[in-house]
C-alpha positions as CSV (number, residue, x, y, z in Angstrom):
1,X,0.0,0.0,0.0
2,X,1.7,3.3,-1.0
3,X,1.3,6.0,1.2
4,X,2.0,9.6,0.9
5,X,3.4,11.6,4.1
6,X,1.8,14.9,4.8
7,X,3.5,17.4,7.3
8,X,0.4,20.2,8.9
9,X,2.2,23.2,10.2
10,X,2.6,22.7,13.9
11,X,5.0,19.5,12.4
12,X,2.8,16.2,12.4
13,X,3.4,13.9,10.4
14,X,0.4,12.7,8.9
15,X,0.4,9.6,6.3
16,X,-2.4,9.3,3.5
17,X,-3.6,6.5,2.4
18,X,-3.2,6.8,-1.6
19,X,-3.8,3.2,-2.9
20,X,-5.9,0.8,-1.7
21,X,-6.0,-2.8,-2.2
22,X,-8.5,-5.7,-2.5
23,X,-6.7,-7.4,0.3
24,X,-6.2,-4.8,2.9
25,X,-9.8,-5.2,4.4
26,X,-8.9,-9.2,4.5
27,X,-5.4,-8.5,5.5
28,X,-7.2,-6.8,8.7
29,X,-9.4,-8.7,9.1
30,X,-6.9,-11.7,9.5
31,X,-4.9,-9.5,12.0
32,X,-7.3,-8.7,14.1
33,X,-8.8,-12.1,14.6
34,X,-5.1,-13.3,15.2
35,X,-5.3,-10.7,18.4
36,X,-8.4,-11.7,19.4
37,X,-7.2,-15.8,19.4
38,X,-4.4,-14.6,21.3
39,X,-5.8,-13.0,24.0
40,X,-8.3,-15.2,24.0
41,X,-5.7,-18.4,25.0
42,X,-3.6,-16.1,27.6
43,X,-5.3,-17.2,30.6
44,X,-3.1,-15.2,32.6
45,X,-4.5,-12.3,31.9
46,X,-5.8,-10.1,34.9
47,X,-8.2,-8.0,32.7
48,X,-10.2,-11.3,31.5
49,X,-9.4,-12.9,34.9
50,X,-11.6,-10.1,36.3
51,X,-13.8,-9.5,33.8
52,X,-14.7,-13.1,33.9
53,X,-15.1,-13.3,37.0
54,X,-17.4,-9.9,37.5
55,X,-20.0,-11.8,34.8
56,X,-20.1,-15.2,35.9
57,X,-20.4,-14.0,39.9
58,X,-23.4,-11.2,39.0
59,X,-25.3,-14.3,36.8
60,X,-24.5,-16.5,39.5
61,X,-26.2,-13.9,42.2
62,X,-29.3,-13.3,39.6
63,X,-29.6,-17.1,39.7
64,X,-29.5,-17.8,42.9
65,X,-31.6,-14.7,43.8
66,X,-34.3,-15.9,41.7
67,X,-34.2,-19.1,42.7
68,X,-34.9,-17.6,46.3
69,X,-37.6,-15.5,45.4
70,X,-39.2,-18.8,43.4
71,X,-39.4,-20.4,46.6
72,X,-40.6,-18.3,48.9
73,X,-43.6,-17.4,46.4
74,X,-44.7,-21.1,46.0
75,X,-47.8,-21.7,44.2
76,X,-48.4,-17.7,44.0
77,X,-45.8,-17.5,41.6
78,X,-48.2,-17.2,38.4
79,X,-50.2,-14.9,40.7
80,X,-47.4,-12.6,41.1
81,X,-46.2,-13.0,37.5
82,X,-49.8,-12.0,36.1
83,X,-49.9,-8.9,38.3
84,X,-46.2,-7.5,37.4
85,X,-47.1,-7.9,34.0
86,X,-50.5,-6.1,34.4
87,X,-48.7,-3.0,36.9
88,X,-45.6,-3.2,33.7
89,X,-48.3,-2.4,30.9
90,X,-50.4,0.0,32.7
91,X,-47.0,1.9,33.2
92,X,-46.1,1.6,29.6
């Protein structure tokens, strides 16, 4: 890919692209999913370590929450699901 280098007055270098190929858009493409297996197999990363971590602990907590408020309703459940969804459309 030829590229043409611009200099603005306060003495950036800027390149322009001039020429673009049929392949740059798959040469990207390749690259980026290259970075993305990558990271994807470094385990010892504390970004997805914590990132992890943060999702499968909050859907673990939403589980278990409803999984609470199940039993404690009983055989009102559908009761309570009927009258949420009534309160929800008279509010929309």
């Amino acid at each position: 890919m030829s590229q043409e280098v611009i200099t603005t007055e306060d003495g950036l270098k800027v390149r322009k692209l001039v020429d673009l190929r049929p392949t740059t858009a798959k040469e990207y493409q390749d690259a980026i999913i290259k970075r993305v297996d990558h990271f994807s197999k470094r385990k010892d990363s504390v970004f997805n370590d914590t990132t992890e971590n943060l999702i499968v602990r909050g859907l673990q907590l939403a589980l278990k929450a409803k999984v609470a408020i199940d039993k404690v309703l009983g055989d009102n459940k559908d009761k309570i699901h009927e009258f949420i969804e009534k309160l929800l459309f008279i509010g929309l």
